[in-house]
C-alpha positions, 0 to 999 in steps of 0.5 A: 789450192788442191792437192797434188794428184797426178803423180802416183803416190810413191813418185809424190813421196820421193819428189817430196823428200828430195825437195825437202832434203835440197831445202834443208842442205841448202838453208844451211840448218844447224845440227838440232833446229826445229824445222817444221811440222808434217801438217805444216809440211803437207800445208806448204808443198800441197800434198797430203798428210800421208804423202808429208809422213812418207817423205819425213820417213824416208829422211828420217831413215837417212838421218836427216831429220828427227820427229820430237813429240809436240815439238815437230820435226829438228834437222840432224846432221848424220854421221856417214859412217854411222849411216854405212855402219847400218846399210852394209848389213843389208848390203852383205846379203847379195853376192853382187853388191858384195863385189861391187864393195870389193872394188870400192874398198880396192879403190879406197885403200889404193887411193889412200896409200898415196895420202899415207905417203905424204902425211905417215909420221915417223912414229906410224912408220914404225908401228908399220914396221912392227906389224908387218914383222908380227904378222911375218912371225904369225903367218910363219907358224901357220897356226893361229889365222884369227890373229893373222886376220886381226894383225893384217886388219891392223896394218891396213888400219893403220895405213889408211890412218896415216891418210890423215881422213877419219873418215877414210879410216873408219870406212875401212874399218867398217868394210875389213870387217865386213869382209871377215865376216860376209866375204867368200872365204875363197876369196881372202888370202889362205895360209899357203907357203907362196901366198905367206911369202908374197903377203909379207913381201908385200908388207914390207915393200908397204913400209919401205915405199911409205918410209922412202915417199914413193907414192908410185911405188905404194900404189903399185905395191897396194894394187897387187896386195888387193888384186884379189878383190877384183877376182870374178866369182867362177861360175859354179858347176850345175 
């Protein structure tokens, strides 16, 4: 038969990748199971060896298949926080994706409040408590905002490790830190006497709402806790 010819080269590539991709989820391989050759792969879609090799690159890039020397090409299952782990640098480097990651982090922490709610242990509850008490002592002094950072990353932390989902809580691993590091500083809470107040006041409406299974009482508090990731960029002066 000839080869697929009608479509342009990247539009082959992509419809390749995406049957391939549907083929392997679909067939339900197990993590480390030889699946097939390039040669073999351009032999059965009726594609070139060039076309083959993008599309195995473009799913080896997303971690879903692996080339092995004289062996051909084994199915892998990726982790997805390891997959975002190596997006989001990319990621950081544009105001607007930034933001559109804000509000995905909002959405994340204010939906996972609701899971900490009802899975919190009693012994998380206190370590709760305790890192709101810190971060109160901390934010008072004004003196060390590296550890005010760091003790709010831990309380937040902590929260989304009640969800029970460690998938949940290494995302926002992975996006709190992105945020201290890439984030406007405008945008991230500052040492202020009304801004301190507000914050711990928050944290403690936090674990009293946690503490009590108030799920309404919890998101409502998360919500403003966060609002300030969903403040739009002011337009700079020109």
């Amino acid at each position: 038969m000839t080869l697929i010819s009608k479509e342009p080269p990247s539009s082959l590539t992509m419809n390749l990748s995406e049957r391939i991709r549907h083929r392997i989820q679909s067939a339900e391989f197990k993590d480390g199971d030889f699946f097939l050759t390039e040669a073999e792969l351009a032999e059965e879609y009726h594609v070139s060896r060039r076309i083959a090799r993008e599309a195995v690159n473009r799913l080896c890039a997303l971690g879903l298949l692996e080339g092995r020397k004289r062996l051909g090409l084994i199915v892998r299952h990726p982790d997805p926080v390891e997959v975002w782990a190596n997006c989001l640098p990319s990621l950081a480097r544009s105001e607007e994706k930034l933001a559109d990651l804000a509000q995905f982090r909002y959405a994340l922490e204010v939906g996972a409040v609701e899971l900490a709610v009802k899975h919190a242990s009693v012994e998380q509850i206190e370590q709760l408590a305790a890192l709101a008490e810190e971060f109160k002592l901390i934010a008072n002094t004004k003196k060390d905002r590296k550890k005010r950072i760091e003790v709010e990353r831990q309380f937040h932390g902590l929260i989304l490790e009640m969800s029970g989902s460690s998938l949940i809580a290494d995302m926002q691993k992975l996006l709190s830190a992105l945020f201290e590091n890439s984030y406007p500083a405008r945008k991230s809470p500052v040492l202020e006497d009304d801004v301190n107040d507000r914050i711990i006041w928050q944290h403690f409406e936090l674990v009293s709402a946690i503490q009590d299974r108030d799920v309404e009482r919890a998101r409502s508090v998360m919500r403003a806790h966060l609002k300030y990731l969903l403040i739009p960029e002011p337009e700079t002066s020109r």
